[in-house]
N, C-alpha and C positions, 0 to 999 in steps of 0.2 A: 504494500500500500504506500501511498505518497503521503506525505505530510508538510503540512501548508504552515510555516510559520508566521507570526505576524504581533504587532507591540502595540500596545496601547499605555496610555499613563492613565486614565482615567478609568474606574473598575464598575464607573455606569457604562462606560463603552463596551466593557468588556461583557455587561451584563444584556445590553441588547445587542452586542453578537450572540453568545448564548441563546437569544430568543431565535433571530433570524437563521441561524444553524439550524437549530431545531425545527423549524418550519421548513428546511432546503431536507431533511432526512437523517441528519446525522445524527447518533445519539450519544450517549453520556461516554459511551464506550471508547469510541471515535474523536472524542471531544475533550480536551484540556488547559486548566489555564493554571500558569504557575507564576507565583508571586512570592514577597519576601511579604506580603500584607496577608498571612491567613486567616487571622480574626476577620477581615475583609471578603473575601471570597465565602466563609461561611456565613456570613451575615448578609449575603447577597445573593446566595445558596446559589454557586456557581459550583462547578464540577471543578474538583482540584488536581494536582499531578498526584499521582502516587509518591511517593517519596522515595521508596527503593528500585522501583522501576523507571522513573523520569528522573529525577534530582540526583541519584548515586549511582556509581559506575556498576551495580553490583551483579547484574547479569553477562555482561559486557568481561568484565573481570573473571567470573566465576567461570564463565565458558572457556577463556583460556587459562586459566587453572587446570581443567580438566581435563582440555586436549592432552599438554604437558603433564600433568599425573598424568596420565593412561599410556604415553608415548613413554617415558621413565620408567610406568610400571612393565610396556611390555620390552624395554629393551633390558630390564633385567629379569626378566623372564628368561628373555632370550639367551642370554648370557650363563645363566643358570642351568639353563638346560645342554648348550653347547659345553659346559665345564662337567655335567654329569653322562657326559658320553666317556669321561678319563674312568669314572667310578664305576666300579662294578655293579653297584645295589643303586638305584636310586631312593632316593627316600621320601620325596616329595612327587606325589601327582600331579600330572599336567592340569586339573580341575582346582587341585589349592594355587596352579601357579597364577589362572586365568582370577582366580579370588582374589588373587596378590592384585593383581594387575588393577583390576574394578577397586578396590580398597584402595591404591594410590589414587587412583582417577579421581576419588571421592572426596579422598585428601584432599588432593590440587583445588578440587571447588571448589572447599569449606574455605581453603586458605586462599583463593580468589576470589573468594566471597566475598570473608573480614575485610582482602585488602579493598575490592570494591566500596563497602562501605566508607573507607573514608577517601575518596576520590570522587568529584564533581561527574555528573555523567558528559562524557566525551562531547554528546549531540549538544548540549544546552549549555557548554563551556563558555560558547563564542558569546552569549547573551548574559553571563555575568554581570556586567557592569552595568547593563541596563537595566536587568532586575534589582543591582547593588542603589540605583537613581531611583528606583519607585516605579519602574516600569511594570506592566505586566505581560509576560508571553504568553501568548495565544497558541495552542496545539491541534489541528485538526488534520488528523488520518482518514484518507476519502483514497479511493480507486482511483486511476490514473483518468480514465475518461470521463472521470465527473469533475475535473480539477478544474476544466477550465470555467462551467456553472460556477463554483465556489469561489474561485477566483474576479468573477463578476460580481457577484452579490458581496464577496469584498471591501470588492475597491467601490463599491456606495457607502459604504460603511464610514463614520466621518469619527475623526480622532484614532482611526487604528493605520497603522503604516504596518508594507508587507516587507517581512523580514530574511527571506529566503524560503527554500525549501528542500527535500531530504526525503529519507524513504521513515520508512515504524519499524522497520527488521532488526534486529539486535544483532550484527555479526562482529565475534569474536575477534579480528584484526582488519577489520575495517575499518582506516581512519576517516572523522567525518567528513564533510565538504565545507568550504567555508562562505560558502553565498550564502 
């Protein structure tokens, strides 16, 4: 899916986008706005970001943890089992080695988890500073051939400026774009 960024300072603007989305199909699902003003957004019962999924790196992160656990776990697997061709007995099954392997990988995500937790998430870095002024960002995930409707009923939209836009896919070393 694509995703339509866009800023407003004002969080009445942001609240009759909110209305006018909702009339174009979008829902809650689709639709996000992130600010440094939350007591605001819930006071104006706007749909917020997630916290761990939009504001922290923490899926972004976890995923490459995991790859890296699992690529660690099976190259000592690997390793392990070509060194138990010298031995006579093995003593470990090729099923505990595959457990190894899963059990690192699990590793790697809990500890790419934590670390994501304290990292800014990658997509929303570039809009720091405007969130840091009282901005608010606008998030709306629509299919590519409804982009250009939403992008019309936009740009009628008065006090909100379009801020770039990007995909909703979360890939593990994919750096973002900077439009």
């Amino acid at each position: 899916m694509k995703r339509l960024y866009y800023l407003t300072h004002s969080i009445d603007c942001a609240e009759g986008v909110s209305r006018e989305i909702h009339k174009e199909g979008v829902s809650d699902w689709n639709f996000h706005i992130m600010s440094r003003d939350k007591k605001g957004l819930t006071r104006h019962h706007l749909h917020t970001t997630n916290t761990l999924i939009h504001e922290r790196d923490v899926i972004r992160i976890g995923e490459r943890g995991a790859i890296i656990g699992v690529a660690a776990g099976l190259c000592a697997t690997i390793s392990f089992l070509m060194l138990t061709d010298f031995v006579p007995v093995r003593m470990v099954s090729e099923m505990s080695m595959l457990f190894i392997s899963v059990a690192v990988g699990v590793i790697g995500a809990l500890v790419g988890a934590l670390l994501g937790l304290a990292l800014e998430n990658a997509k929303i870095k570039r809009f720091h500073h405007d969130l840091d002024a009282g901005n608010h960002l606008i998030m709306i995930d629509i299919r590519k051939r409804d982009a250009p409707q939403i992008e019309k009923m936009m740009s009628l939209q008065r006090g909100v400026a379009p801020a770039g836009d990007g995909t909703s896919i979360i890939s593990p070393f994919q750096e973002p774009s900077r439009t």
